[in-house]
C-alpha positions as CSV (number, residue, x, y, z in Angstrom):
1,X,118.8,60.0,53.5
2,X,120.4,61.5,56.8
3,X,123.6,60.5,58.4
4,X,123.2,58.3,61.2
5,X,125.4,60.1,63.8
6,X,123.0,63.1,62.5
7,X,119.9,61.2,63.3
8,X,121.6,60.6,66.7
9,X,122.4,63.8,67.7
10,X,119.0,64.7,66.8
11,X,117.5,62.6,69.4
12,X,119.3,63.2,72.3
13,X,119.0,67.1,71.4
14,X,114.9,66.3,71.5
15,X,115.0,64.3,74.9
16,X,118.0,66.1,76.5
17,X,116.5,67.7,79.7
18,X,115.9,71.4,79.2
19,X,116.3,73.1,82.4
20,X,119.4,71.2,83.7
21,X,122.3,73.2,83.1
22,X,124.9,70.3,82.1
23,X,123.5,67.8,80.5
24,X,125.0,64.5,82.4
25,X,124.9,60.9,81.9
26,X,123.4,58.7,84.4
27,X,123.6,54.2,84.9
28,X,121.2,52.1,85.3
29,X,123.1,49.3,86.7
30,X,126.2,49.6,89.0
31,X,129.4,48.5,87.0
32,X,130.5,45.0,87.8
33,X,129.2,42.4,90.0
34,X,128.8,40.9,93.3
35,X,129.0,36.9,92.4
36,X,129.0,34.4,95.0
37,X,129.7,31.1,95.5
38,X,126.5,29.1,96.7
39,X,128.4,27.1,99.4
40,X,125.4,25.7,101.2
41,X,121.5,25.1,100.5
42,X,121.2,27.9,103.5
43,X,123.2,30.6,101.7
44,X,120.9,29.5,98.5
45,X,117.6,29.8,100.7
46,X,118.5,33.5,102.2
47,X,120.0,34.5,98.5
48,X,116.3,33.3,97.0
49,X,114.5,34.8,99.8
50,X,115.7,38.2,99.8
51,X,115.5,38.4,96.1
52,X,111.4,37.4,96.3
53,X,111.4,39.7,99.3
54,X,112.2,42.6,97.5
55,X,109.3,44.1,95.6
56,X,107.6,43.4,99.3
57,X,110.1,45.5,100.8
58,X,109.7,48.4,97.9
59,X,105.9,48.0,98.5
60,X,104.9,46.7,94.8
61,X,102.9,43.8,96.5
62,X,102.3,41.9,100.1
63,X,103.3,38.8,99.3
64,X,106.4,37.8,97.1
65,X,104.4,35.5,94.8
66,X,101.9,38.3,94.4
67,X,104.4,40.3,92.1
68,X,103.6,39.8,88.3
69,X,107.6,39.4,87.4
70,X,108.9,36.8,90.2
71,X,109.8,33.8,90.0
72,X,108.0,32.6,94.0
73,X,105.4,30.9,92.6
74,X,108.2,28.2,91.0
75,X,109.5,27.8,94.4
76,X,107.5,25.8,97.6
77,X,106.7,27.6,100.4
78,X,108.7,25.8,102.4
79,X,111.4,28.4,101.1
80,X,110.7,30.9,103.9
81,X,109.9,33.8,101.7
């Protein structure tokens, strides 16, 4: 049986990008975080509606509850969204 590390190396040697002279590392997500307080039931209503908004903005559907992954359809329309 191979070494792990080995197995490793491997791998990223078979998916590193050929043509790129350096091979870098890249992030998904940005390090740290942004929390905030919910002070008001305002600041929670603009916090909700921009997060439903977004795959409308990024053109993955019309309406927010019309996006497979969001979590609209738990919230009344009242919301402004």
């Amino acid at each position: 049986m191979r070494n792990p590390v080995d197995i490793n190396k491997y791998l990223i040697n078979l998916v590193k990008p050929k043509k790129l002279k350096a091979y870098k590392n890249y992030k998904v997500w940005q390090d740290g975080n942004m929390a905030k307080i919910i002070f008001s039931n305002k600041f929670l209503l603009q916090k909700l509606s921009y997060i439903h908004n977004n795959p409308v903005e990024y053109g993955l559907c019309s309406l927010p509850w019309d996006y497979k992954f969001s979590s609209a359809v738990n919230y009344p329309a009242r919301l402004g969204c």
